[in-house]
C-alpha positions as CSV (number, residue, x, y, z in Angstrom):
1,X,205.3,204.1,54.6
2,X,208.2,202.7,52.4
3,X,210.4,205.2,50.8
4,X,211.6,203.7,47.3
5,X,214.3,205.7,46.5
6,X,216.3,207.7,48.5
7,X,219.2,209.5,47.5
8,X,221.4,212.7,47.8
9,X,224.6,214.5,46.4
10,X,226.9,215.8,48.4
11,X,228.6,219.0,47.7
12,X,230.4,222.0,48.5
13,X,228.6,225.6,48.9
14,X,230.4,227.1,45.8
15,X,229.1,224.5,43.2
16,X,225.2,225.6,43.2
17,X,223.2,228.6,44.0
18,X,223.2,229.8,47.5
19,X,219.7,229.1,47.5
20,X,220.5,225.0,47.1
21,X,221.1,223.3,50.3
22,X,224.8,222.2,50.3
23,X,227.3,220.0,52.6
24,X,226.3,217.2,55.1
25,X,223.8,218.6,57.3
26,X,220.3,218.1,55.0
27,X,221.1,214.7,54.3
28,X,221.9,214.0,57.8
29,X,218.4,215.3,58.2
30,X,217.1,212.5,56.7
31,X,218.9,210.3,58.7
32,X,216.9,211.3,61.9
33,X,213.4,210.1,60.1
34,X,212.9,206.8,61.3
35,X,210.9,205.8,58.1
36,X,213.9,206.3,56.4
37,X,215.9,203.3,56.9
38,X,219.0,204.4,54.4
39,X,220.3,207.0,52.7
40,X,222.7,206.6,49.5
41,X,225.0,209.4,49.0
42,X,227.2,210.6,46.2
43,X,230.2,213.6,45.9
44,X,229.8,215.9,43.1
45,X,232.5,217.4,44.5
46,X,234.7,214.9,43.2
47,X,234.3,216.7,39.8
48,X,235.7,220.2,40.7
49,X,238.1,218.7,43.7
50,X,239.1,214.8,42.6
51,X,239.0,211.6,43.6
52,X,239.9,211.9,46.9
53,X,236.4,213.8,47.6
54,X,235.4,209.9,47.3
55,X,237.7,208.8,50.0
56,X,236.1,212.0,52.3
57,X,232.5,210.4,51.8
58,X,233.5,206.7,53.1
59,X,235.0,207.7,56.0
60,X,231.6,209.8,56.9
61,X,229.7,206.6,56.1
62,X,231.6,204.1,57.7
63,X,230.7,206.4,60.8
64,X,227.0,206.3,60.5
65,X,225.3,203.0,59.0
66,X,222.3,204.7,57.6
67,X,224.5,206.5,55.3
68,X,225.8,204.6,52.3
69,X,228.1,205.5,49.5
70,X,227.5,205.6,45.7
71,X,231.0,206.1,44.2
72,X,231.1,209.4,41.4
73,X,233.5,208.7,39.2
74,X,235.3,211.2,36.8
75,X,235.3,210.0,33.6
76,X,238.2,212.2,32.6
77,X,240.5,210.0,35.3
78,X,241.4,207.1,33.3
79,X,242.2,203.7,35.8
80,X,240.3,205.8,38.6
81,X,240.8,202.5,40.7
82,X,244.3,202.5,40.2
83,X,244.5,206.1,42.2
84,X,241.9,204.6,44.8
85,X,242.0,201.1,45.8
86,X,240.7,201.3,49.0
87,X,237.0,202.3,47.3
88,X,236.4,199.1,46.3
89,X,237.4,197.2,49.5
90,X,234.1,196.3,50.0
């Protein structure tokens, strides 16, 4: 089977419904299915908390290599990249 798009946000448990499956552990989930070769992950946390909710998400996929990062970006922080270089070291 080959999975096409893959994809989950990342959140804390105050930003949806209780009934919406929030933090790290369902996309992790994924992870375990060996069909599933990556999984790309965004913060929409980075709305409500700031950039820095970015930096949080990098270090938890530099530490597992099926996880990769899609960068949310606020578009109410003007020069965003000037606050976090070290997103776009790679």
């Amino acid at each position: 089977m080959m999975i096409i798009d893959m994809h989950g946000h990342y959140y804390s448990k105050n930003l949806y419904p209780d009934w919406v499956p929030y933090g790290l552990d369902p996309l992790l989930k994924w992870t375990e299915n060996p069909n599933i070769e990556i999984v790309v992950l965004s913060s929409l946390d980075v709305f409500e908390r700031g950039m820095g909710e970015n930096q949080k998400l990098l270090q938890i996929c530099e530490n597992n290599i099926k996880l990769w990062q899609w960068i949310s970006i606020d578009p109410r922080i003007h020069y965003w990249w000037e606050k976090s270089p070290n997103l776009l070291k790679y």
